[in-house]
N, C-alpha and C positions, 0 to 999 in steps of 0.2 A: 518626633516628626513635627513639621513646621502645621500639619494640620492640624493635628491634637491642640497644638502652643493658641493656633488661631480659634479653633473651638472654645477652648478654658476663658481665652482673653474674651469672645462675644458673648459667653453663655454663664462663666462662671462655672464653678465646681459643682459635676451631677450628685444627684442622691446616689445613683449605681450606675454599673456598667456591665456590660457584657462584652466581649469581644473575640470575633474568630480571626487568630493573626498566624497566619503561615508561610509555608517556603512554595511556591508554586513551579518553579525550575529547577530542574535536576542537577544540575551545577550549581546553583545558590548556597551560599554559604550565611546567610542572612533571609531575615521576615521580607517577601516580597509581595504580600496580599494583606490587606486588612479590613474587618468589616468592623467596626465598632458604635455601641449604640447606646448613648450619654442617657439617662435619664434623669428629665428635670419633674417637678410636680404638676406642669401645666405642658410639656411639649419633650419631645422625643428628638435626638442630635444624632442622624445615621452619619457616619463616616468610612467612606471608602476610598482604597487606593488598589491599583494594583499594577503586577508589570504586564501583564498580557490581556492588554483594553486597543483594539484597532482604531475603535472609531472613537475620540475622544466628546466626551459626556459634558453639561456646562458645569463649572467647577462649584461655585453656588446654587443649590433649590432650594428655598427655602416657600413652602406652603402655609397659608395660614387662613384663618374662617373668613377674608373677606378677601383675599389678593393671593398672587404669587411673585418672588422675585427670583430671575434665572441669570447668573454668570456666566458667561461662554472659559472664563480662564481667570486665575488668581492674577498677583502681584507680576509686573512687567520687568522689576527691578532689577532681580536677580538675570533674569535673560538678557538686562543690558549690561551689568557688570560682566557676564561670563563674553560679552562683547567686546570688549577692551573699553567702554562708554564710563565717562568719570562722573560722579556724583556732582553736581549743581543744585542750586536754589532755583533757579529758572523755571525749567521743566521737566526736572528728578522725576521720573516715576510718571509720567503721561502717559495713557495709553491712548489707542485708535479707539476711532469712534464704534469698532469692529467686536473692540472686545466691554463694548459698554453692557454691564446689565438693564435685564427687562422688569419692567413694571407691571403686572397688570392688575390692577384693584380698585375701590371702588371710596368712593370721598364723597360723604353728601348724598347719597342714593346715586349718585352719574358713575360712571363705569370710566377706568381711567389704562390707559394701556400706551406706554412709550417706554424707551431708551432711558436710563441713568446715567449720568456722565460721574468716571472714577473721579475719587477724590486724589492729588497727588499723593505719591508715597514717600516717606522721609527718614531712607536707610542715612540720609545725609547726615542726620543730625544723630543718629545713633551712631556712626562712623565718627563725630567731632566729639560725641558727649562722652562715650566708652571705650570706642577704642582708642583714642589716642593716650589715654593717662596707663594704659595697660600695657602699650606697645613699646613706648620707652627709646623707640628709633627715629633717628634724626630722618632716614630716609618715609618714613611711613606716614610720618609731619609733614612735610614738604611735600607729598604724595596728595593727603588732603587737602592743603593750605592749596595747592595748583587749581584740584577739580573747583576750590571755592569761588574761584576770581570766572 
């Protein structure tokens, strides 16, 4: 799961784990719940998914002894590819100011509480740097050589 992938990559490999990962739909043929909870020696990595969540949750909470920071939704990327939307250097990966993470913590003794603006995402360059030596098709080159210009 691309959660897991982004947990490992911010947190690094826990000492343990535990995790409850199950099928919660009666037709499911596949894990559609998971609660999993990374432990590091100084801080605890809860991860959840599930398919039957109505109201959706901010995709980042991370809490800490002098702040919190909250994400209303991950990566935008993937939503603008499944849009028929081509990878650029431009403005790959921009999101709204809507799904900007919140701040609220403390610098100095002053109490500090605003908006984070995303950093762009750069499936661009993962698309130039791996897949095209793997692809091997004239068309799939040409594909990204377009979205570049």
């Amino acid at each position: 799961m691309h959660l897991i992938d982004q947990a490992l990559y911010l947190f690094g490999f826990p000492e343990a784990v535990f995790a409850d990962i199950r099928i919660t739909r009666d037709s499911s043929l596949v894990d559609d719940c998971i609660d999993i909870l990374l432990f590091y020696s100084t801080f605890r990595v809860r991860l959840k998914a599930g398919f039957f969540v109505r109201e959706a949750v901010p995709s980042y909470i991370i809490h800490g002894k002098i702040g919190s920071f909250l994400k209303p939704r991950g990566d935008v990327q993937e939503d603008d590819l499944k849009a028929g939307k081509l990878p650029n250097l431009v403005d790959w990966g921009k999101e709204s100011s809507e799904n900007e993470g919140v701040l609220h913590t403390q610098v100095d003794g002053k109490m500090l509480y605003g908006k984070v603006p995303t950093m762009l995402g750069n499936y661009y360059h993962f698309l130039m740097v791996c897949m095209i030596p793997f692809s091997g098709t004239m068309k799939s080159q040409s594909l990204l050589k377009k979205a570049s210009k």
